[in-house]
PLY file of the C-alpha trace (Angstrom):
ply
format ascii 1.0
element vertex 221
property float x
property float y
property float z
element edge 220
property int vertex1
property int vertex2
end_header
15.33 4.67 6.56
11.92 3.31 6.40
9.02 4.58 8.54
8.96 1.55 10.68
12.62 2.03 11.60
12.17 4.99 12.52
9.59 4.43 15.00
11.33 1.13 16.18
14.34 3.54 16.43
12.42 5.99 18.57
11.14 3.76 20.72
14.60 1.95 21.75
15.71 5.27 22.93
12.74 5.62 24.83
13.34 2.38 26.46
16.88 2.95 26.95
15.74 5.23 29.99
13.31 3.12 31.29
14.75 1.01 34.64
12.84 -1.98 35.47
14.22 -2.57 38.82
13.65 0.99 39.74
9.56 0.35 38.98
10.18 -3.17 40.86
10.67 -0.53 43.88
7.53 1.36 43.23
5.32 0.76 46.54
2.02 -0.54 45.43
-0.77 -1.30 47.45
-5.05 -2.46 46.63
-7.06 0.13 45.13
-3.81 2.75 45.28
-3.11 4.79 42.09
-0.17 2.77 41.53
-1.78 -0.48 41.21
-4.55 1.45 38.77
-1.86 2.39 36.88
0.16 -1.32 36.67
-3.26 -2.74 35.87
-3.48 -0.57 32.89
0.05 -1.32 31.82
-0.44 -5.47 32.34
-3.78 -5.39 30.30
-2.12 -3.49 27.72
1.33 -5.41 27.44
-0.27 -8.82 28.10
-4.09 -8.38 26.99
-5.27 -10.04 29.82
-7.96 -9.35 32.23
-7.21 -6.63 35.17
-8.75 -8.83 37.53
-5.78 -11.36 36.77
-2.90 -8.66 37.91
-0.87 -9.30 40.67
1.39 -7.04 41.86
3.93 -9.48 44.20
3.90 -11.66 40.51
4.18 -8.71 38.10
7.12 -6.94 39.94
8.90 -10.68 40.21
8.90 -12.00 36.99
8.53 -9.07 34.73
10.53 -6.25 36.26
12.89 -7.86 38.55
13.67 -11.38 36.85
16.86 -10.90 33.56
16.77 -7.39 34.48
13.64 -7.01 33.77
13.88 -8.07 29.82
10.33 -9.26 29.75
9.12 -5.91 30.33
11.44 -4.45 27.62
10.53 -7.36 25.25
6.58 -6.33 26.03
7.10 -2.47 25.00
9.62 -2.91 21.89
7.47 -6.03 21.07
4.32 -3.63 21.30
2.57 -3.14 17.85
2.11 1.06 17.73
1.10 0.36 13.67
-2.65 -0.46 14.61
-4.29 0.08 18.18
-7.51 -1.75 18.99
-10.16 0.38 20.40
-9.64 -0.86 23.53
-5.72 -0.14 23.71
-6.59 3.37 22.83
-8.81 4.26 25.66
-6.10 2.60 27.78
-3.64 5.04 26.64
-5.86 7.37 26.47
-6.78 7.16 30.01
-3.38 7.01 31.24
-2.73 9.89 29.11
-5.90 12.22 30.26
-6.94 10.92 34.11
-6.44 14.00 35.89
-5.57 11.96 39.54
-3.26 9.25 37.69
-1.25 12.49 35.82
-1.27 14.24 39.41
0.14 11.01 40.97
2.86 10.77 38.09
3.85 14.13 37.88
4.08 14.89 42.38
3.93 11.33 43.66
7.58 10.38 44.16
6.25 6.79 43.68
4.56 7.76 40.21
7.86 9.80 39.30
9.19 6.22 38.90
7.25 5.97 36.11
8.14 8.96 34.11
9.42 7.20 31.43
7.38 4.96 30.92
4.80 7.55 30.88
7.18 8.75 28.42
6.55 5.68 25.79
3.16 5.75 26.66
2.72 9.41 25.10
4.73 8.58 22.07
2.69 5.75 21.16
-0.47 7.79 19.70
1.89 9.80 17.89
3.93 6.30 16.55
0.46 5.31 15.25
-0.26 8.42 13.86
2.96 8.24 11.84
2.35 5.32 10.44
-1.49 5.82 9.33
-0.43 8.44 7.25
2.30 7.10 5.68
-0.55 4.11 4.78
-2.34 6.70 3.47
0.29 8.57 1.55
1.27 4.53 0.37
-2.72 4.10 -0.65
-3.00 7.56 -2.27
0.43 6.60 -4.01
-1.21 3.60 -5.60
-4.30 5.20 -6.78
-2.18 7.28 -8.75
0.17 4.73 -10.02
-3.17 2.84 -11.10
-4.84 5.71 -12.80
-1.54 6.91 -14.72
-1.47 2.96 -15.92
-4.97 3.16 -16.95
-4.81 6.33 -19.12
-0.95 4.70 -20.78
-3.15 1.77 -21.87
-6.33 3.67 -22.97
-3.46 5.93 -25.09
-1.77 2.81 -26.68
-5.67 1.16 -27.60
-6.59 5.02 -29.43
-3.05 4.43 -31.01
-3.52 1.48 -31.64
-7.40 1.90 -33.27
-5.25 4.73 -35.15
-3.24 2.65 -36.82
-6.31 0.11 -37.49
-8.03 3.07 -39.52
-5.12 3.96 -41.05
-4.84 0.70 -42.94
-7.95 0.29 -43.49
-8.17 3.85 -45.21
-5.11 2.62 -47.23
-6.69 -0.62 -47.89
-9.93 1.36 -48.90
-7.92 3.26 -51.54
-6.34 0.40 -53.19
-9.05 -1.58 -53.46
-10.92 1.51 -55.42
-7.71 1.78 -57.23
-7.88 -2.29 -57.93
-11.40 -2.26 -59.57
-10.72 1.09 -61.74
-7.58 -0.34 -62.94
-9.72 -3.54 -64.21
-12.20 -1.28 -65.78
-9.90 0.10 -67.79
-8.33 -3.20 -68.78
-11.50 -4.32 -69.59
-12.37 -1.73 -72.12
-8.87 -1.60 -72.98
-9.33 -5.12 -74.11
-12.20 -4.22 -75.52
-10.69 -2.34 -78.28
-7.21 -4.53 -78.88
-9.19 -7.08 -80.77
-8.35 -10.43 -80.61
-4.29 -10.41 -80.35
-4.49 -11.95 -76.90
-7.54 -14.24 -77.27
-10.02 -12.07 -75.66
-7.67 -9.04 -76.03
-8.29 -8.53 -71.37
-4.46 -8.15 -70.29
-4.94 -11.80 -67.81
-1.72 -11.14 -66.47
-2.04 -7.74 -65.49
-5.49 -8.86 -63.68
-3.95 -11.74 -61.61
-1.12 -9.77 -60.57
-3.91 -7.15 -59.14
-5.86 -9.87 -57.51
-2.48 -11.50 -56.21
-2.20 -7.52 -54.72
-5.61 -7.62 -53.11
-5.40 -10.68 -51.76
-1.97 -9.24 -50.04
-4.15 -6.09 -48.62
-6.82 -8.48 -46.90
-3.65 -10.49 -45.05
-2.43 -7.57 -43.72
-5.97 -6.22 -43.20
-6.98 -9.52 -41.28
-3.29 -9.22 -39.14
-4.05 -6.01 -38.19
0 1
1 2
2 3
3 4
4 5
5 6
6 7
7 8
8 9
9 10
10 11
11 12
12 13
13 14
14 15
15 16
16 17
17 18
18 19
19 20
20 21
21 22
22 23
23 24
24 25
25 26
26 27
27 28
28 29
29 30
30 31
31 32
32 33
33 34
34 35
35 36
36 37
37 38
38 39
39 40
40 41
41 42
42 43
43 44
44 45
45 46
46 47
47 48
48 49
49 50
50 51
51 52
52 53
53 54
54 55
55 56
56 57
57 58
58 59
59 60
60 61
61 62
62 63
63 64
64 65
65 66
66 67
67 68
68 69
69 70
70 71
71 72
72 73
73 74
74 75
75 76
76 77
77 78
78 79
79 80
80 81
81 82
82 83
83 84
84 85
85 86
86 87
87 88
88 89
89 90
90 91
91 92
92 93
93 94
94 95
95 96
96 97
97 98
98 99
99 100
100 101
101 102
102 103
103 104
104 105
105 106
106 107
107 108
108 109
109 110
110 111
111 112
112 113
113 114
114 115
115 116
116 117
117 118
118 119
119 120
120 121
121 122
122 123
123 124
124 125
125 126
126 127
127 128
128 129
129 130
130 131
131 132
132 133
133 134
134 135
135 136
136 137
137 138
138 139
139 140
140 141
141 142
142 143
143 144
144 145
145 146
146 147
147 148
148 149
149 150
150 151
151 152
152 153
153 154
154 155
155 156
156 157
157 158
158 159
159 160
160 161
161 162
162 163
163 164
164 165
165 166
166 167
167 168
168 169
169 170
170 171
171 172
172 173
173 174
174 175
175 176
176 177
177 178
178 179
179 180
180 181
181 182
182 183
183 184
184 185
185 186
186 187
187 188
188 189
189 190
190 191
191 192
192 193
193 194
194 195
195 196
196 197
197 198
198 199
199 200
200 201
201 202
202 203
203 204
204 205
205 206
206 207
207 208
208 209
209 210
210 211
211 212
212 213
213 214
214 215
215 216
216 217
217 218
218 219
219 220
């Protein structure tokens, strides 16, 4: 199972405790706790300005109306995988303000809210989760990329091995070419004239036909 299934997995059974028409019964009122709180929550499920919450609107259409699937929609739909700044301090808020945790954890109006407190506390840990596993993935890659680097430089030093190999070779048969038609020269030399200019042509040609071999592979190398 991959990371994001997981997490996706995690947060379903989170949300399978969450009652949306148990928060629709939540008593909120201006400037309360409560409404601090559903502020919070509609800025970070909708991104939209606080000032733009309404209670009477929220409760009807997102917690009460289809049983409340827009609200589920707005959590599963919720990307965990990269917070903006500002959707961290949100959470972060919710997660640390002394009177909203005191209203949540004694207020039987905040108890309401439990689990979606709940989902709220997994969510920096969801994140967490899946920054490392980007890391692990970059780190992963790095490695991969250097491992593919040092296979290549191995086959060019192979390669280059081979290159002076032949050329060594080469080397040697081309000293081996010109003391071979020394000696036919002075061999020659000394035969008199049974063969013209008594120089064994044929044996020459067949040495330059040789050479000439050497520098095509040389060249193919």
């Amino acid at each position: 199972m991959c990371i994001r299934d997981r997490i996706m997995g995690s947060i379903k059974g989170v949300l399978s405790n969450i009652k949306p028409k148990e928060l629709a019964k939540m008593k909120v009122t201006p400037g309360s706790i409560a409404e601090q709180f559903w502020k919070k929550m509609f800025k970070l499920l909708y991104n939209e300005d606080e000032t733009k919450f309404n209670w009477s609107k929220f409760k009807k259409y997102t917690l009460e109306k289809d049983n409340g699937q827009e609200f589920q929609k707005r959590i599963v739909s919720f990307d965990v995988e990269r917070l903006t700044e500002e959707q961290s301090q949100i959470i972060n808020f919710l997660k640390t303000d002394t009177k909203v945790q005191e209203w949540a954890s004694r207020d039987p109006q905040g108890e309401l809210a439990l689990d979606v407190f709940e989902w709220i506390d997994y969510i920096p840990s969801a994140s967490s989760q899946y920054e490392e596993y980007r890391a692990s993935e970059r780190e992963f890659q790095k490695i991969k990329k250097d491992a593919e680097d040092r296979y290549a430089k191995l086959e060019v030093a192979d390669y280059d091995t081979k290159i002076l190999e032949s050329l060594r070779n080469f080397s040697e048969k081309l000293f081996n070419f010109s003391d071979q038609c020394k000696k036919l020269v002075i061999s020659g030399t000394f035969q008199g004239s049974h063969s013209g200019s008594g120089i064994d042509h044929n044996r020459i040609n067949g040495l330059i036909s040789e050479i000439n071999n050497l520098n095509y592979m040389k060249l193919g190398s």
